[in-house]
Structures are given as C-alpha cells and as structure tokens.
N, C-alpha and C positions, 0 to 999 in steps of 0.2 A: 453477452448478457441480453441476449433477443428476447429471452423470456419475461425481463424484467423491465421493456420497455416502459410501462404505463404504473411503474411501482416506482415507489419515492421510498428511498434510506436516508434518516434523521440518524446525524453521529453528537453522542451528548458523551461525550466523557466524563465522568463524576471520580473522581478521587478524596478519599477520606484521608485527611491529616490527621493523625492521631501520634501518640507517642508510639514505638515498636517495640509492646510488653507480648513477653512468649505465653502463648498458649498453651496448655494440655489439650485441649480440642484437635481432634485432626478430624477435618470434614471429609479431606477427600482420599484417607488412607494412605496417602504415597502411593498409590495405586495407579499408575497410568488407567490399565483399563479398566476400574472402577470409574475413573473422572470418562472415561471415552462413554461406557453407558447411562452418562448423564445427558449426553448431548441429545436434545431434541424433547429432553422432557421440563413442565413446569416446577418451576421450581416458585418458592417465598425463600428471601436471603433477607436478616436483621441484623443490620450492623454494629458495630462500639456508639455511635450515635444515635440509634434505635431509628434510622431511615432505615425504609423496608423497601426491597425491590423485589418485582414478582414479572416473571415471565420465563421464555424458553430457554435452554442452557442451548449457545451457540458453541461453544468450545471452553474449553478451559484449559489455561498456559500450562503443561506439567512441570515446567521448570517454578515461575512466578507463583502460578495455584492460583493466577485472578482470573475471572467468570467472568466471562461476556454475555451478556443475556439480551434476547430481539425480544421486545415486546408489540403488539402490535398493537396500531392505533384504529380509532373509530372506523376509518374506512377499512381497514383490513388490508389496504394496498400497501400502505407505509409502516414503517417500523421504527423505536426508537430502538439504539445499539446502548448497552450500560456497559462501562467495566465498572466491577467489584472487584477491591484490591482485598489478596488472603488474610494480610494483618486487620485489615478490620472487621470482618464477619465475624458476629457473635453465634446466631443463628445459621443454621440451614436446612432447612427439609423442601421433602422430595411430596409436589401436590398430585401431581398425573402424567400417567407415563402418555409416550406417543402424538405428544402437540405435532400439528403439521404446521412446520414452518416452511415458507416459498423455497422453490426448487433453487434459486436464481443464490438466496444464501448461502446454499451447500456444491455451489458448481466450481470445481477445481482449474478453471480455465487460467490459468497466470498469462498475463498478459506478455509478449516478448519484449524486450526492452527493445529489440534490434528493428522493432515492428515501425515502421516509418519513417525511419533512420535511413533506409534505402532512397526514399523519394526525397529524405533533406541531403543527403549524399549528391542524389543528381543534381537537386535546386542550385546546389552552392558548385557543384562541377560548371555548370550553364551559366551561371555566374561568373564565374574565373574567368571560363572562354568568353562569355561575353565583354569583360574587360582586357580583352587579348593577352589572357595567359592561358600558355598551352599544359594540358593537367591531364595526367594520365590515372587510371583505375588498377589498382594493384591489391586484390582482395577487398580488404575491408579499408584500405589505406586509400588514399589521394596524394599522387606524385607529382610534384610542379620543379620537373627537371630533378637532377641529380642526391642534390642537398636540402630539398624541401619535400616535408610529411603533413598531410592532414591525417591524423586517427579519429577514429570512432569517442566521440557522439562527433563531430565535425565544429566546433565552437573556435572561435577564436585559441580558447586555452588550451585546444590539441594541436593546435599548429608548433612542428618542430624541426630549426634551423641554428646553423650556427651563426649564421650571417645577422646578427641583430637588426640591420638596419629593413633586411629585407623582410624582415619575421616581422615587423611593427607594421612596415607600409603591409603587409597580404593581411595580417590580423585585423589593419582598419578598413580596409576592401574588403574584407568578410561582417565586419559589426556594421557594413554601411549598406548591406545587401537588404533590400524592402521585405518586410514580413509575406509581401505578397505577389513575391516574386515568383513565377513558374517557368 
C-alpha cells in the first residue's frame, strides 16, 4: 500500500435496524455483473429511514446485496467507507458513470498471513535456546526433542505435548519472552 502512504481511510460502518419486510424492488437484478458494473460509479442510495448516502460504489457483496460506497472527503486524500445493508434501501440510482477513486482501494495485494511469522518463528527459536533449550526447525514446526511441537502462528496455544507438566513450564517460557526481544 506504498501508494497510499500519505492517504487516510475513515471506516464508519452505519447499519440500519429496521424490521426485514420483503421488497418487490430488486436494485441490483441478481445480476452478479450488473452489480460488478456499478463499481466505480456515483451513486445517491435512500434508505427505509430516508438517510441518504451518496458517493462511489466500491463493491457490492453478491451474496448480502450490501454496498460499500468511498466517499471522499474535503481533502481528497481521505475517504469515508459506508456499508448500506440491501433490506434497507428504498432508493437507488445511478449519478455518473467513471468516479476515479484512488488506485490503493482497488489493489488486490492480500496480505500473507505467514508474512512475519518467519522472524517470530526465529525470535521465539533464540529464545528457547537462549533459555538452554535445544529446538530444532522442521518446516513450519519447531521441535524441542522428540515429544514437543510448536506450530504456526508459534503462541503459547500451538505448543503440543503429552507431558503436561512440561507443556505448562515451555508455554510459560514462551508468554514470558519480552515483546522486544530479537
């Protein structure tokens, strides 16, 4: 998200409580990609509560049918995020096609969960040994002799033994390791 360095996301989640009365209205056809060619244009959305939201379609759930819309704010850098849930729009039309919303919104980069997870893997291996226990690397595992596993995320509650007494003392060896340990 290098792009979005010097950009601020404001997340306001708004939820309408309403009673769940079925509509004949269908805004968005059941249409996957009728709702896909909304994405990126303005839209004005009026609720069962006659709250009006107006800004860009960032996506919309096909499952749910609720509208995420980026409005953006005075500066232009920041943005407020809405959800609109489907049971409460009364209203919806379409203002202008082709809003440009910031690149940094639309960037598919998923973050790895495993991303970091390597250098807490080492922090807490250097740990071990620095409490003189001998810990070997076995993929994604940590082996502390025979009958002792650390798995992935590496937390106290991946550590697996049968030995109870020994599982409790390494568990509180590991919750007593310094946040800033390297």
């Amino acid at each position: 998200m290098d792009s979005a360095a010097n950009c601020c996301l404001l997340l306001y989640v708004r939820f309408s409580h309403q009673s769940m009365m079925e509509t004949n209205q269908c805004f968005f056809n059941d249409d996957p990609q009728y709702m896909k060619s909304l994405i990126g244009k303005s839209v004005e959305v009026t609720t069962t509560f006659n709250n009006i939201y107006k800004g860009a379609v960032y996506v919309i759930d096909p499952e749910t049918k609720t509208l995420v819309l980026a409005t953006p704010l005075l500066d232009a850098d920041s943005f407020v995020v809405e959800f609109v849930l489907y049971h409460s729009i009364r209203s919806f039309e379409v203002l202008s096609d082709n809003i440009v919303l910031p690149s940094f919104l639309f960037e598919n980069e998923v973050p790895d969960p495993k991303e970091g997870l390597e250098s807490k893997k080492g922090r807490l291996k250097r740990w071990l040994q620095e409490n003189l226990i001998d810990v070997q690397e076995e993929g994604d595992e940590l082996k502390l002799g025979k009958a002792f596993t650390i798995e992935y995320p590496y937390g106290p509650e991946q550590c697996l033994c049968s030995n109870t007494i020994i599982l409790e003392r390494v568990r509180a060896l590991i919750e007593k390791m310094p946040e800033d340990f390297v």
